[in-house]
PDB file of N, CA, C and O in Angstrom:
ATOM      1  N   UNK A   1     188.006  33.877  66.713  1.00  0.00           N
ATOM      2  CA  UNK A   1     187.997  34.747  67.875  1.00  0.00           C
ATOM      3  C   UNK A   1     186.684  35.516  67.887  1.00  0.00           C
ATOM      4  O   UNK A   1     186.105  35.806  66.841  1.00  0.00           O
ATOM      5  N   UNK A   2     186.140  35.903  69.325  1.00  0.00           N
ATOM      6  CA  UNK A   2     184.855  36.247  69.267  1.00  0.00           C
ATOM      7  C   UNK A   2     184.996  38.072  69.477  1.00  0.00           C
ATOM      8  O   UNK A   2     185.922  38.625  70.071  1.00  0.00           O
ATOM      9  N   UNK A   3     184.060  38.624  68.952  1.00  0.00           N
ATOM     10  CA  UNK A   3     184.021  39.978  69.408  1.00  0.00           C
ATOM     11  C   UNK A   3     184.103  40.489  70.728  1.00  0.00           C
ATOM     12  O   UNK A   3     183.096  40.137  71.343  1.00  0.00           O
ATOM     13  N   UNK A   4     184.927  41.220  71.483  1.00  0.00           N
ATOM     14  CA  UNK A   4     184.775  41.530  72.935  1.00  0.00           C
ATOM     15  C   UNK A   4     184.188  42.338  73.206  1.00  0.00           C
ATOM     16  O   UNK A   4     184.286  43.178  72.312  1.00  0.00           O
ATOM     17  N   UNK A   5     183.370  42.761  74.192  1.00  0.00           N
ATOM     18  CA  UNK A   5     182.789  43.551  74.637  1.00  0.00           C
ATOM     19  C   UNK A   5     183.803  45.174  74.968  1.00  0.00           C
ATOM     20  O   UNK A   5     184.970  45.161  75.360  1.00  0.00           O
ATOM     21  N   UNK A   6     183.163  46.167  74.746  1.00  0.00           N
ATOM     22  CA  UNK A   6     183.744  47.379  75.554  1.00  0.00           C
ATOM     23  C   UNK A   6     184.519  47.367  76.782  1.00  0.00           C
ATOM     24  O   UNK A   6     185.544  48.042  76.881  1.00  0.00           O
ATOM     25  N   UNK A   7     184.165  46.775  77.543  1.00  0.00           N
ATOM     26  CA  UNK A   7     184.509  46.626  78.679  1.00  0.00           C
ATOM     27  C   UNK A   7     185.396  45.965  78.989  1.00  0.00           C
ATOM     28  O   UNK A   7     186.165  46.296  79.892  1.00  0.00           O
ATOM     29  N   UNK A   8     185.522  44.705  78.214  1.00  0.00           N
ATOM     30  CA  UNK A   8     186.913  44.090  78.011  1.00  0.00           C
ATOM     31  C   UNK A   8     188.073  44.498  77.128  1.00  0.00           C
ATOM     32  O   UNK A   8     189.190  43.981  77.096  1.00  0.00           O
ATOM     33  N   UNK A   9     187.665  45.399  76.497  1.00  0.00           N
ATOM     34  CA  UNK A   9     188.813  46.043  75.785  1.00  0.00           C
ATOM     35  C   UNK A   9     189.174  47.548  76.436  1.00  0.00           C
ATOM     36  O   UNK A   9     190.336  47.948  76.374  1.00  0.00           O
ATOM     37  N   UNK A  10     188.375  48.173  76.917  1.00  0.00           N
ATOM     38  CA  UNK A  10     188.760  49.207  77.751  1.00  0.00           C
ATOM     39  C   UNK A  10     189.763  48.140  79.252  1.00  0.00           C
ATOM     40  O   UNK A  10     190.865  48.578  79.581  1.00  0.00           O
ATOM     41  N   UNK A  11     189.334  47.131  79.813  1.00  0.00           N
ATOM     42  CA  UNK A  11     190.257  46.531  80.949  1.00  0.00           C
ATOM     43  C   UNK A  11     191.146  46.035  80.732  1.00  0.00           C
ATOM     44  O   UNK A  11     191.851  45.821  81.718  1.00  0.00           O
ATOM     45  N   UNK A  12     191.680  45.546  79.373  1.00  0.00           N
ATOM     46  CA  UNK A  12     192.794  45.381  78.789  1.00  0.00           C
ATOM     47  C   UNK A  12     193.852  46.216  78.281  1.00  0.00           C
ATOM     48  O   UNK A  12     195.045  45.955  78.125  1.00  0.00           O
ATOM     49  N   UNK A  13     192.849  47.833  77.927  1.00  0.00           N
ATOM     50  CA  UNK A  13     193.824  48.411  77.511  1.00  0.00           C
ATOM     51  C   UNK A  13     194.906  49.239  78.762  1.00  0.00           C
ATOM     52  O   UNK A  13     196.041  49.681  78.583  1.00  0.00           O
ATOM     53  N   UNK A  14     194.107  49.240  79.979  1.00  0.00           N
ATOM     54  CA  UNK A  14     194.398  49.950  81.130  1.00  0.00           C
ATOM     55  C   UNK A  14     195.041  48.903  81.982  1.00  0.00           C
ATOM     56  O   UNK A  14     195.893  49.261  82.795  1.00  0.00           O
ATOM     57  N   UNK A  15     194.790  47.938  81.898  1.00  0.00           N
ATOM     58  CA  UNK A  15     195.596  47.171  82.794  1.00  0.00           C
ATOM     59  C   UNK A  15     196.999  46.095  82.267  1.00  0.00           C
ATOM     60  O   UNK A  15     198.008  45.786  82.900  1.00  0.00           O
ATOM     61  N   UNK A  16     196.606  45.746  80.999  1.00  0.00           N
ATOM     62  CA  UNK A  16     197.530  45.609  80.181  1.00  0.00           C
ATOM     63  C   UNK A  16     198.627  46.310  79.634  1.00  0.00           C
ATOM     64  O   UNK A  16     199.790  45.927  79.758  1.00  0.00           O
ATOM     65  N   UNK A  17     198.217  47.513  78.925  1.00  0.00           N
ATOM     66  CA  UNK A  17     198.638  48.239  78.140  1.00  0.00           C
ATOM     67  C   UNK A  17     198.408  47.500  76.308  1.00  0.00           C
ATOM     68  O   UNK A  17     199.319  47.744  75.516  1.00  0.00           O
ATOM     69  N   UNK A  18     197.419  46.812  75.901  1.00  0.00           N
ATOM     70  CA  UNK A  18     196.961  46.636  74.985  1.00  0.00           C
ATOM     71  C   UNK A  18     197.008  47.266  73.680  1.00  0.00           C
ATOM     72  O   UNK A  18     197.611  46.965  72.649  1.00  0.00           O
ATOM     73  N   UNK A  19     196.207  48.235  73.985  1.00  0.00           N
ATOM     74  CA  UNK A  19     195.922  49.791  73.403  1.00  0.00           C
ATOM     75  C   UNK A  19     197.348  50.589  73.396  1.00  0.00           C
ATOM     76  O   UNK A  19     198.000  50.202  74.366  1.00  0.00           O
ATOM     77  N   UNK A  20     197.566  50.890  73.163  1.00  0.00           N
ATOM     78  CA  UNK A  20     198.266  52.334  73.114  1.00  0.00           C
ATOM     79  C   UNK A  20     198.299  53.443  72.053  1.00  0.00           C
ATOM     80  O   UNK A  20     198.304  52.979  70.913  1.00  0.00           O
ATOM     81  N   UNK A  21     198.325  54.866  72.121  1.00  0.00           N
ATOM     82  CA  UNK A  21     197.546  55.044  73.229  1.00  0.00           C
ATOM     83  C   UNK A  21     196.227  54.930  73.137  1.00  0.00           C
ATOM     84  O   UNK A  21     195.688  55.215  72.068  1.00  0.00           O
ATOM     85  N   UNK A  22     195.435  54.475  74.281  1.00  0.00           N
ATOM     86  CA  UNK A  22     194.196  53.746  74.439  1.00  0.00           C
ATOM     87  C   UNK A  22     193.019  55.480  74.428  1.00  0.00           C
ATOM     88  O   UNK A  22     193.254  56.465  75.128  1.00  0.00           O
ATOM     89  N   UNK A  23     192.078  55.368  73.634  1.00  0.00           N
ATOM     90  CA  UNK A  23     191.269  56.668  73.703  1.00  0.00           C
ATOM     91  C   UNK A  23     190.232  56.154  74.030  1.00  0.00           C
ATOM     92  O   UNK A  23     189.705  55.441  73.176  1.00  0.00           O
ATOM     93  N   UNK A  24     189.389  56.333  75.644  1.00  0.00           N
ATOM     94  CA  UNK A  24     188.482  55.728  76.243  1.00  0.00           C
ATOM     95  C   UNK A  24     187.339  56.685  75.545  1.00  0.00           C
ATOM     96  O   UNK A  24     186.254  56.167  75.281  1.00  0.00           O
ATOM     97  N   UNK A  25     187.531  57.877  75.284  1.00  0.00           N
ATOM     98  CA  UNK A  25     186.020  58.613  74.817  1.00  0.00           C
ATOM     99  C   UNK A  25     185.637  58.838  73.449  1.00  0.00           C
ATOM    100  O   UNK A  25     184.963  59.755  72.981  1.00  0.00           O
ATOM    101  N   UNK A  26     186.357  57.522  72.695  1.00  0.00           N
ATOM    102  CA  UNK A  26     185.932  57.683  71.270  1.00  0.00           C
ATOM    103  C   UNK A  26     184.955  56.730  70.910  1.00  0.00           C
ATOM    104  O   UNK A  26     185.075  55.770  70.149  1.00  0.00           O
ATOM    105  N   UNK A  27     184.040  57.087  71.506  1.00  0.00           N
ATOM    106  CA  UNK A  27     182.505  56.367  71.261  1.00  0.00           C
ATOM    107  C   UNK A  27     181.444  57.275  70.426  1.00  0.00           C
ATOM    108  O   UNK A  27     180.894  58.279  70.878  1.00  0.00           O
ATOM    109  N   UNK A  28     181.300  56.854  69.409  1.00  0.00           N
ATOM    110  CA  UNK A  28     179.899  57.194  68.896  1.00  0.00           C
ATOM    111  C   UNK A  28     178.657  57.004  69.147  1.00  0.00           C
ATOM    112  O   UNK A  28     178.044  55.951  69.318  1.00  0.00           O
ATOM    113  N   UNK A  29     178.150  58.576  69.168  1.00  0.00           N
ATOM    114  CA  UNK A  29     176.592  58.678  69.797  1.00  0.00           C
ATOM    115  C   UNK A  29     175.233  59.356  68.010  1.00  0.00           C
ATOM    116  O   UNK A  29     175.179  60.153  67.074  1.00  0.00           O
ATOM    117  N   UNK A  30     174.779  58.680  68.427  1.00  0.00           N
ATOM    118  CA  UNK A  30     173.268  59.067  67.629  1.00  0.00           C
ATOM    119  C   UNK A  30     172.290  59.260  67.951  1.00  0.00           C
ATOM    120  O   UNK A  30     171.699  58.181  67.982  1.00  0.00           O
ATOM    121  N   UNK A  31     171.458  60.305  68.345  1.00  0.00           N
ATOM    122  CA  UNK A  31     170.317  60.509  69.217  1.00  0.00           C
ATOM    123  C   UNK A  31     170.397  60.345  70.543  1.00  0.00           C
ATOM    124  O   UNK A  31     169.487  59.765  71.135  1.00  0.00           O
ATOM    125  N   UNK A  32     171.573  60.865  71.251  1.00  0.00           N
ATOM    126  CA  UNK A  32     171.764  60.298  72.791  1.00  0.00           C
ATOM    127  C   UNK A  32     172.160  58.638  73.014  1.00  0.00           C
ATOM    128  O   UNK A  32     172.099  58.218  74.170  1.00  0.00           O
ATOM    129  N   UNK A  33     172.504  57.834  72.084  1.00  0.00           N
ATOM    130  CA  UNK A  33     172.393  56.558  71.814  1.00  0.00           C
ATOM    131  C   UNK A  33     173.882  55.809  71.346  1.00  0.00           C
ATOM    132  O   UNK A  33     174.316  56.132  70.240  1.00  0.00           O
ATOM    133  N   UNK A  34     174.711  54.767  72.207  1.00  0.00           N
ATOM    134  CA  UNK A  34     176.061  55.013  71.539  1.00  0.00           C
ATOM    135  C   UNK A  34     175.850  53.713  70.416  1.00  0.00           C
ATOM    136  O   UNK A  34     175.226  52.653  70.370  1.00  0.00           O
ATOM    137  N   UNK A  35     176.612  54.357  69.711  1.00  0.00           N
ATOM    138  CA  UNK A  35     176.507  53.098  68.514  1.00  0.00           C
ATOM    139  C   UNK A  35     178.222  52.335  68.252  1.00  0.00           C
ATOM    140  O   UNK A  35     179.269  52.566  68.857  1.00  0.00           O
ATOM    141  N   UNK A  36     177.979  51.528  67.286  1.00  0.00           N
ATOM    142  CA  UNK A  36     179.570  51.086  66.965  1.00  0.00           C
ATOM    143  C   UNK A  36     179.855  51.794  66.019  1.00  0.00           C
ATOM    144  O   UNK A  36     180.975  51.729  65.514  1.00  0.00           O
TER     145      UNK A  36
END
């Protein structure tokens, strides 16, 4: 299985219900910069 993008796992978790519960703003930033 391949890594998904953000975007496909944020549209899965909202339209699916995938996630639960799904936390869209837990992204890490470094220098203004989001990282994994």
């Amino acid at each position: 299985m391949t890594i998904k993008s953000d975007k496909w796992i944020r549209r899965m978790a909202l339209e699916h219900g995938m996630i639960e519960p799904f936390e869209p703003d837990q992204i890490r930033h470094k220098d203004d910069q989001r990282i994994v």
